[in-house]
N, C-alpha and C positions, 0 to 999 in steps of 0.2 A: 166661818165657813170658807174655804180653800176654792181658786176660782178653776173649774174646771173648762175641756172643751166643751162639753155637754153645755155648761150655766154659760160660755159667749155665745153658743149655737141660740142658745133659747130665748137668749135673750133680744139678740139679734132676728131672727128669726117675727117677734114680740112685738118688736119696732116699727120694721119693713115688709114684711110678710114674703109674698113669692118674689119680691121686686131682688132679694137676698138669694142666692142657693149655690148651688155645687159647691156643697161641702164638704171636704175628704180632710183626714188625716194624717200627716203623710210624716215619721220620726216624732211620731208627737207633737207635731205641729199642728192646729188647723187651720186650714184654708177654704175660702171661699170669693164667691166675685158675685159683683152687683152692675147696674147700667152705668158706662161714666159719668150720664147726669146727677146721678147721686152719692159722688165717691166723695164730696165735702160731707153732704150730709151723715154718713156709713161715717167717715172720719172724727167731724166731731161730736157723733153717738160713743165710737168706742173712747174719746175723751174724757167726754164729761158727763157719762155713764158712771155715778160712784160705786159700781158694781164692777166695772170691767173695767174705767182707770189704766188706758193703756195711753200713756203721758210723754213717750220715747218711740218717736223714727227714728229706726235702725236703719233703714234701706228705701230706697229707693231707684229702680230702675226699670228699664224696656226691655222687651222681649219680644222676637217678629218671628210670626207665624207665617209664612204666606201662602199656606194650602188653605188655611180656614179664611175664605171670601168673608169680605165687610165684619172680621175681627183678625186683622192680622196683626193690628201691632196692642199689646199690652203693657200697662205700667202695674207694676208688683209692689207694695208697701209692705215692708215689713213692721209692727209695731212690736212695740214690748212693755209689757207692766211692769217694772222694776219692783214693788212691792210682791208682788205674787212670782215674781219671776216666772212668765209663761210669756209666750209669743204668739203672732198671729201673722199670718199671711194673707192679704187681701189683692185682689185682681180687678182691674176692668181692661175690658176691650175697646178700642176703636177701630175704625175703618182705614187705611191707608193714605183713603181719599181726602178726608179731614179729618188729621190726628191731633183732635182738640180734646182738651179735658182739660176740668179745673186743675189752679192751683192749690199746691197746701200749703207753700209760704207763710200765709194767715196763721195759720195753727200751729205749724214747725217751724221755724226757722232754719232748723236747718234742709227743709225742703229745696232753699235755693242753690244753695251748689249741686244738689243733686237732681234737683228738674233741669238747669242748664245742662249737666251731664248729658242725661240721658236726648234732653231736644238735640244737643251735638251729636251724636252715636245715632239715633235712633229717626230725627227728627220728630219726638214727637212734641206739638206747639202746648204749651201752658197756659191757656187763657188766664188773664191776670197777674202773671207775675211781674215782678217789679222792672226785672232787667233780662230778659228772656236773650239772650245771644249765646256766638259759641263762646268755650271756656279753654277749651283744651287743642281743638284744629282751630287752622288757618279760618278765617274770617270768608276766603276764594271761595271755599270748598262747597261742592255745587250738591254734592251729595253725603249721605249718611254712610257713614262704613259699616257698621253695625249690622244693617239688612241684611239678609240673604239673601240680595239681589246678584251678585259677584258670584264666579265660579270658583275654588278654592285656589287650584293654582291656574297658570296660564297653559293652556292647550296646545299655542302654536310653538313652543319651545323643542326644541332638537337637539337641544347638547344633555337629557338625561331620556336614563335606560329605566323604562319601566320594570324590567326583570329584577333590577338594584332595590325594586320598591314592594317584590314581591308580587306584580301585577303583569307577571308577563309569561 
């Protein structure tokens, strides 16, 4: 039997009950997101589930919302079942405040260049990981670039014509 979205929704679904939801389809993809307290557990269910067998982190990174209070920042896991060749997109939220969440280190290895990534860009903190620092910025750097905390360009500038930009 061919693994569909329906059979990870169900299964999933099976496991974790409501603790699991919003789940949309989105290219053929599904997606859904669980609390970050249980993003190990959601992780190695879709592992060592011999049903769902999804064995390969493809992706790993953050994404900051900051209109949505106490879930602004997200880490997005992308897995893949290389046998069934089908993908999964999975979410959790945390708060700003404390952007803790487990690591997957444990389970992927290559979770670790990519949780330092995203802690450098996004700050978001990986409880557990082996070597949590930045990878990529200066070691100074007091802030996250990543956020949408920054305006896009600088305001106080004078030497361009907004008309050139279409905005005038």
């Amino acid at each position: 039997m061919s693994l569909t979205n329906e059979i990870i929704q169900q299964r999933l679904t099976e496991k974790f009950g409501d603790l699991v939801g919003g789940f949309t389809t989105s290219y053929g993809m599904l997606q859904f997101e669980a609390p970050k307290e249980i993003n190990l557990k959601v992780l190695n269910f879709c592992y060592d589930d011999p049903q769902l067998g999804f064995l390969f982190l493809t992706d790993l990174t953050g994404v900051h919302y900051p209109d949505q209070k106490g879930r602004e920042l997200a880490v997005v896991y992308h897995l893949h079942n290389l046998k069934e060749n089908i993908r999964l997109r999975f979410k959790v939220f945390t708060a700003i405040e404390q952007p803790d969440v487990y690591t997957a280190t444990g389970l992927f290895s290559s979770a670790n260049w990519m949780e330092r990534e995203t802690y450098d860009f996004f700050g978001i903190h990986f409880v557990g990981h082996p070597n949590l620092k930045r990878i990529l910025n200066v070691d100074e750097m007091d802030y996250f670039p990543m956020r949408k905390e920054f305006p896009l360009e600088d305001q106080t500038r004078i030497d361009k014509d907004d008309e050139m930009f279409g905005r005038g």
